[in-house]
Every structure is written in structure tokens, then in C-alpha cells.
N, CA, C and O atoms as a GROMACS GRO file, in nm:
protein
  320
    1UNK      N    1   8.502   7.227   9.770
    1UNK     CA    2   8.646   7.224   9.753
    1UNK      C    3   8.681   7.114   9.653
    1UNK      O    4   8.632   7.002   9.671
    2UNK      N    5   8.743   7.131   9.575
    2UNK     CA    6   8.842   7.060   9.481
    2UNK      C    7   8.878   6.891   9.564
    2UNK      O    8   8.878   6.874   9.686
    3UNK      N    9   8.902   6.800   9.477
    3UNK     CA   10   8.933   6.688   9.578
    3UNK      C   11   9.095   6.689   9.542
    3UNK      O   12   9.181   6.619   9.595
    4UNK      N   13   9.111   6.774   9.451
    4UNK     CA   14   9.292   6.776   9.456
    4UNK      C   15   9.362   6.844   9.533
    4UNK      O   16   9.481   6.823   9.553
    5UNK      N   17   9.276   6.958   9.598
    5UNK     CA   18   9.301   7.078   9.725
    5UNK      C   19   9.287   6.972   9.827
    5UNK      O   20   9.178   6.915   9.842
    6UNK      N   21   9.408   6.937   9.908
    6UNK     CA   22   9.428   6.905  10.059
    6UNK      C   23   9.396   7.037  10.163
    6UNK      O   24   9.380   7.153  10.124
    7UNK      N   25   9.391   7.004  10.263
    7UNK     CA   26   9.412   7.142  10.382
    7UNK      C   27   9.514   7.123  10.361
    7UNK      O   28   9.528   7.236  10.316
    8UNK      N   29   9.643   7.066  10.346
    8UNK     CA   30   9.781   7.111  10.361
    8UNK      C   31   9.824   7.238  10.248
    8UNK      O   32   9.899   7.336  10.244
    9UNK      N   33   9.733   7.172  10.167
    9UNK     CA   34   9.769   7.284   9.988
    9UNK      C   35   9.720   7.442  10.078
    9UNK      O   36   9.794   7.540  10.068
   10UNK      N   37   9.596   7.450  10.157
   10UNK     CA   38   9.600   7.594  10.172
   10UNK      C   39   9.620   7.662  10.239
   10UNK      O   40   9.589   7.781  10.247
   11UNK      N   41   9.716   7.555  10.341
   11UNK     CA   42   9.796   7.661  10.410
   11UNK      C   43   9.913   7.711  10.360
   11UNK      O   44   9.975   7.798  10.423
   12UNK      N   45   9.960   7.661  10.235
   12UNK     CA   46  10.053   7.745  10.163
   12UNK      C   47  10.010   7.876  10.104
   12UNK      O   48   9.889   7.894  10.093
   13UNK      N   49  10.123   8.003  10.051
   13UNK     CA   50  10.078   8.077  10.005
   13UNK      C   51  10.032   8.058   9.826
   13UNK      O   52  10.099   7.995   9.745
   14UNK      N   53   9.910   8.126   9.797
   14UNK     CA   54   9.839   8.122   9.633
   14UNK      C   55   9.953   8.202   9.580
   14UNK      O   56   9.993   8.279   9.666
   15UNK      N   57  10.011   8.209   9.482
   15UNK     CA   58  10.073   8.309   9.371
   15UNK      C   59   9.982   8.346   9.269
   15UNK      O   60   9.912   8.256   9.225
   16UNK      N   61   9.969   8.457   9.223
   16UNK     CA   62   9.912   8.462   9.118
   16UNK      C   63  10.008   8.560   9.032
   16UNK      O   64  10.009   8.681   9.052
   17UNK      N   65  10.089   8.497   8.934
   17UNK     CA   66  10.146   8.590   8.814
   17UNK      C   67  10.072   8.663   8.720
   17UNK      O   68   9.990   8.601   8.651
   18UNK      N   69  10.087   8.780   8.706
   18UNK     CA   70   9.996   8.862   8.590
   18UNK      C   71  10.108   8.928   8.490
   18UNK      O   72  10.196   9.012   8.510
   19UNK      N   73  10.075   8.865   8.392
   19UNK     CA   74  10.169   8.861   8.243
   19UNK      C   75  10.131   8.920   8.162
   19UNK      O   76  10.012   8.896   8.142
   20UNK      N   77  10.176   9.003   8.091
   20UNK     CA   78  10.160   9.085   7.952
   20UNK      C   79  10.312   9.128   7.921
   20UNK      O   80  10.393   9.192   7.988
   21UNK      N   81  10.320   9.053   7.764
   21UNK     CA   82  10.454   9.110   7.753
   21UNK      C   83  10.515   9.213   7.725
   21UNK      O   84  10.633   9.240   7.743
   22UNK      N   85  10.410   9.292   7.664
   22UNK     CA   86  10.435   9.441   7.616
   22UNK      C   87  10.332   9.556   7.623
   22UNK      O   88  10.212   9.529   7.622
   23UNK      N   89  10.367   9.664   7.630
   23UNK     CA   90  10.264   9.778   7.640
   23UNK      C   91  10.142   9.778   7.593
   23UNK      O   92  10.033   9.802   7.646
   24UNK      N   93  10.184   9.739   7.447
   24UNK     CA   94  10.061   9.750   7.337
   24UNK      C   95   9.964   9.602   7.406
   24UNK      O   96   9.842   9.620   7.408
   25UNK      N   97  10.017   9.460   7.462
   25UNK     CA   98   9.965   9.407   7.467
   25UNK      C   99   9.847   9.433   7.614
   25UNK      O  100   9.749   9.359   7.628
   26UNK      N  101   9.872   9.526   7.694
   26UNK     CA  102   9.826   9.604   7.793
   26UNK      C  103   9.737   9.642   7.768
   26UNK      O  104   9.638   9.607   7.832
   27UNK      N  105   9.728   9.742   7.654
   27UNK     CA  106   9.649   9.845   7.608
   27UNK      C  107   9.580   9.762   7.556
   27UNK      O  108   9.481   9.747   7.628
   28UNK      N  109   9.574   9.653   7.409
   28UNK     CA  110   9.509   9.609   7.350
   28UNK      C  111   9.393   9.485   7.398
   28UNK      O  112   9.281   9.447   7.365
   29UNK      N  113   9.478   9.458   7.474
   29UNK     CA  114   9.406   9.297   7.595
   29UNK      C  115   9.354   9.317   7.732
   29UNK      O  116   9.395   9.242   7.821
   30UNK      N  117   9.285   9.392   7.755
   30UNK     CA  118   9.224   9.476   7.889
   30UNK      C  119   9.172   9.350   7.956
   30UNK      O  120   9.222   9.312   8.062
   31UNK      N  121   9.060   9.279   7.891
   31UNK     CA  122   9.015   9.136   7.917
   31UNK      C  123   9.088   9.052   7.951
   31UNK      O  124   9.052   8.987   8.050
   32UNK      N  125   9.213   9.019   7.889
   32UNK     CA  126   9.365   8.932   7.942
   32UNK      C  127   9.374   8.927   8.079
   32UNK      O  128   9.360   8.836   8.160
   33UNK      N  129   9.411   9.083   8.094
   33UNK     CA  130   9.493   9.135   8.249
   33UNK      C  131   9.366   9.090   8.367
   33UNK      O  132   9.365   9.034   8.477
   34UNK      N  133   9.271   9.146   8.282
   34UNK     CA  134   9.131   9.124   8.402
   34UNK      C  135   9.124   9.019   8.451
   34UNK      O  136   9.138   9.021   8.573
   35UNK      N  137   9.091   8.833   8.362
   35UNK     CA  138   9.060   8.765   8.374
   35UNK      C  139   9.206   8.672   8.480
   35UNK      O  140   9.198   8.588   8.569
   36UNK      N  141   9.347   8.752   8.402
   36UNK     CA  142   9.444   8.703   8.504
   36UNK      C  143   9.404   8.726   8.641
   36UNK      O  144   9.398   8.631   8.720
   37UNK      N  145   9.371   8.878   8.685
   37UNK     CA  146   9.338   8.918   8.836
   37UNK      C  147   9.303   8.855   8.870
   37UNK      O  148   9.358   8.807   8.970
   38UNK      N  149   9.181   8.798   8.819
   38UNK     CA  150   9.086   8.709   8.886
   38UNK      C  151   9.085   8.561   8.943
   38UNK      O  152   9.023   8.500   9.030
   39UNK      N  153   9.173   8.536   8.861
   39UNK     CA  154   9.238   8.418   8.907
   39UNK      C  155   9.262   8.430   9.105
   39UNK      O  156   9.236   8.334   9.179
   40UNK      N  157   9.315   8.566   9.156
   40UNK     CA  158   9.320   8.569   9.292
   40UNK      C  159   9.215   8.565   9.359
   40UNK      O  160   9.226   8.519   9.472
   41UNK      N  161   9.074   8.612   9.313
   41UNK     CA  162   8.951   8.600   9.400
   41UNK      C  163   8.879   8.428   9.360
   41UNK      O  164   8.764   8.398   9.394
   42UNK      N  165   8.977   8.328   9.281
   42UNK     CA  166   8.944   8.230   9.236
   42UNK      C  167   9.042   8.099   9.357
   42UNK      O  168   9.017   7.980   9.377
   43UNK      N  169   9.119   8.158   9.396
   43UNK     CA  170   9.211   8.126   9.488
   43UNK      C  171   9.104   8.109   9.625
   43UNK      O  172   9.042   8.020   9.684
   44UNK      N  173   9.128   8.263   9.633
   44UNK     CA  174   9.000   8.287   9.793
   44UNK      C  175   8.918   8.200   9.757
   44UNK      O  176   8.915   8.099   9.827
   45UNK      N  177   8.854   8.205   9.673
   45UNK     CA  178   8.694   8.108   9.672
   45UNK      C  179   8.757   7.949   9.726
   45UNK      O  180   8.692   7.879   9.803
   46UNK      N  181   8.883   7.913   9.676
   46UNK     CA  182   8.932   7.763   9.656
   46UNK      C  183   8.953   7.764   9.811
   46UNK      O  184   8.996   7.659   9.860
   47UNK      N  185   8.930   7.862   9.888
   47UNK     CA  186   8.974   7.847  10.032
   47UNK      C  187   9.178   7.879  10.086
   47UNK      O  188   9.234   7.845  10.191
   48UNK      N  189   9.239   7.956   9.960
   48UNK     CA  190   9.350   7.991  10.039
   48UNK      C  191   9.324   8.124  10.101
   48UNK      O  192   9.244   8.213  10.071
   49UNK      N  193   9.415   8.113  10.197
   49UNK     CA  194   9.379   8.270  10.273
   49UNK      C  195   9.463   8.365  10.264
   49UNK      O  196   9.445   8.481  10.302
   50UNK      N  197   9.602   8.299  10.189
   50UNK     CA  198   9.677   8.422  10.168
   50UNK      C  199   9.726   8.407  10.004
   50UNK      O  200   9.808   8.330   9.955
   51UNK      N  201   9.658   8.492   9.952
   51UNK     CA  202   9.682   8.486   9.808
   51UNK      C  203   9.811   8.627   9.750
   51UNK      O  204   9.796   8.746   9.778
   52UNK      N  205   9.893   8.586   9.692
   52UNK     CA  206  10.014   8.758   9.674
   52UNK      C  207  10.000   8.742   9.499
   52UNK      O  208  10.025   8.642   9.432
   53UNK      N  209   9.963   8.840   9.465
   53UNK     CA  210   9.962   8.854   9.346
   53UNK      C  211  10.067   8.963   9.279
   53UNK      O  212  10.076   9.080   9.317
   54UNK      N  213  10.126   8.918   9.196
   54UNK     CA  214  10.269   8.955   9.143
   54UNK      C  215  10.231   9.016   9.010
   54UNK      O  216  10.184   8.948   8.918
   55UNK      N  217  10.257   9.171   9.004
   55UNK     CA  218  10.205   9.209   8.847
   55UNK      C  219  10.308   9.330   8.826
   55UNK      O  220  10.290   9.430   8.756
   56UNK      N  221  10.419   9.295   8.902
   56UNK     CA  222  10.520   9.409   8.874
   56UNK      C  223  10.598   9.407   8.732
   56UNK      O  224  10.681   9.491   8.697
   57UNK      N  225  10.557   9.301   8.660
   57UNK     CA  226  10.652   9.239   8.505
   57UNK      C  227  10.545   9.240   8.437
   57UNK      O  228  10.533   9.143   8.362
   58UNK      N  229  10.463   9.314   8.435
   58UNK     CA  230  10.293   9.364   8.365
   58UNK      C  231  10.419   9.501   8.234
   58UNK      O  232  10.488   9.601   8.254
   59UNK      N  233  10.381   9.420   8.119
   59UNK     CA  234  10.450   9.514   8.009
   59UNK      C  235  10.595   9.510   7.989
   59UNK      O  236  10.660   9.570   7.903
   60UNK      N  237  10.632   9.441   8.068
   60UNK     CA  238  10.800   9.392   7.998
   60UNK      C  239  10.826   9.292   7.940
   60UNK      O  240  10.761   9.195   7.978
   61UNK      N  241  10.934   9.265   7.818
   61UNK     CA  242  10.971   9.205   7.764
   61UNK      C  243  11.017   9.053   7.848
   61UNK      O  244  11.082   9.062   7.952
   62UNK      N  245  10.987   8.949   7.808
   62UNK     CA  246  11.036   8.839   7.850
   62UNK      C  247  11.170   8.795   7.760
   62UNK      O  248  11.162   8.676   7.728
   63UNK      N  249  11.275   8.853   7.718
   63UNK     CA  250  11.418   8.832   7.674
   63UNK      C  251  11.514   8.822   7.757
   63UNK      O  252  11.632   8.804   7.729
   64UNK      N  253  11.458   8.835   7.884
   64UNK     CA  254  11.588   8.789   7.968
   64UNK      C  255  11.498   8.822   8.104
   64UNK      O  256  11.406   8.898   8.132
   65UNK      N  257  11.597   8.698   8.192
   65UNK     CA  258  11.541   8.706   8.335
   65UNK      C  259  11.610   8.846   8.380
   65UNK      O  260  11.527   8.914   8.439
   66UNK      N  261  11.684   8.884   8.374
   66UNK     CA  262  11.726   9.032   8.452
   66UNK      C  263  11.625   9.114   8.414
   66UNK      O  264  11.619   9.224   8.470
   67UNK      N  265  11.518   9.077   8.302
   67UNK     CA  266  11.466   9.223   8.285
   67UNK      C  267  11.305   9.197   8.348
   67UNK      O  268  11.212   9.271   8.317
   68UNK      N  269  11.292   9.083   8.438
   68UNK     CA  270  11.166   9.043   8.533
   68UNK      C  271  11.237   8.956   8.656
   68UNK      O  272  11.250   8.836   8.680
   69UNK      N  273  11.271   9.060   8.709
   69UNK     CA  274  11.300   9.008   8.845
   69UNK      C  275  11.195   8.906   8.906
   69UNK      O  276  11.226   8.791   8.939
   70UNK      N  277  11.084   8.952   8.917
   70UNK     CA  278  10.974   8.882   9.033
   70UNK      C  279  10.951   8.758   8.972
   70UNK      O  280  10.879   8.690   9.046
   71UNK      N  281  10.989   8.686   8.844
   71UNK     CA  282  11.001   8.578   8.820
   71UNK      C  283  11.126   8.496   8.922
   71UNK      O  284  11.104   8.380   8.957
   72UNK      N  285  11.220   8.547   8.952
   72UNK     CA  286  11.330   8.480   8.983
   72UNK      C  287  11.275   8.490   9.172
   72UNK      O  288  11.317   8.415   9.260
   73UNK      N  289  11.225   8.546   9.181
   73UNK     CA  290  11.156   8.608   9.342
   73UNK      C  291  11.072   8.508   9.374
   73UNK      O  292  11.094   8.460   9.485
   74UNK      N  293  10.962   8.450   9.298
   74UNK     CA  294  10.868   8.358   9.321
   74UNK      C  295  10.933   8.183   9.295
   74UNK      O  296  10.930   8.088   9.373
   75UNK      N  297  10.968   8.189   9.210
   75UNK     CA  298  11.101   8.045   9.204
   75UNK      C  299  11.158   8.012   9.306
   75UNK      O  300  11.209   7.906   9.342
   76UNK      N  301  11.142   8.140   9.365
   76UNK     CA  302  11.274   8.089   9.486
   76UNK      C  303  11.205   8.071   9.606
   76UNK      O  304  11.245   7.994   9.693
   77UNK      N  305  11.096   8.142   9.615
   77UNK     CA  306  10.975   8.107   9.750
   77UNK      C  307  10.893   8.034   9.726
   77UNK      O  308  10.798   8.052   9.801
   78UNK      N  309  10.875   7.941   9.642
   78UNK     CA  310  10.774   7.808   9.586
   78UNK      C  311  10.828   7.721   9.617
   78UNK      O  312  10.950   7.727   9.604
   79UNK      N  313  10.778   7.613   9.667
   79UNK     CA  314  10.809   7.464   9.793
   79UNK      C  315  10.734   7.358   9.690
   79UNK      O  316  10.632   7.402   9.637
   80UNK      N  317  10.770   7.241   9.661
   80UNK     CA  318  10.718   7.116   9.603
   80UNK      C  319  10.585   7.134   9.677
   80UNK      O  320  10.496   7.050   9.664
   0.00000   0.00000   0.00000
């Protein structure tokens, strides 16, 4: 374990955001999206047990928060 990981850190929940801003960048960056996923089985390994991975804003534009909700969703359930 990490010496910056407390047990208090994992009893919180892991987030993991998965970002691509556009279609083409989907299609073109297969490796991107992958290596983001992974980040959640990188979590488990770190010892959290509940990891939620958020990839519903996978290919939308980042020009405005109305048009990625689950950004404004996770802001608001994240604790210092």
C-alpha cells in the first residue's frame, strides 16, 4: 500500500472519470479509453473496495457543463 493511502482514504468511494472528447477521438485512441479503464482495477489493487467508474461523457464535447452532466454529479459527491 501507498504510504499516502490511509485506511480512512479507502473507505471512501474510488471515482474513476473516462474522458474522450469526441467521437473521432474514441475511434482513433482505443489505447486512451483502455488505459483510462484501468485506472479502476488500479484502484482495487490500491485496496478500495468500491470503485464507480463514470464513462457516460465518453465522446462529448467539453463546451459546456450542461452538455456532461456526470461531471457536475461527481463534484457534488466528492468530500475533502
Amino acid at each position: 500500500m501507498s504510504t499516502k493511502i490511509s485506511p480512512s482514504h479507502l473507505q471512501r468511494d474510488a471515482y474513476v472519470y473516462v474522458r474522450q472528447s469526441t467521437g473521432h477521438q474514441v475511434r482513433a485512441h482505443p489505447e486512451s479509453q483502455r488505459r483510462q479503464y484501468a485506472l479502476a482495477d488500479h484502484a482495487r489493487g490500491l485496496g478500495f473496495a468500491q470503485v464507480v467508474v463514470i464513462d457516460e461523457d465518453v465522446g462529448r464535447s467539453g463546451t459546456g457543463r450542461q452538455e456532461r452532466p456526470y461531471v457536475r454529479g461527481v463534484s457534488g459527491r466528492s468530500s475533502p
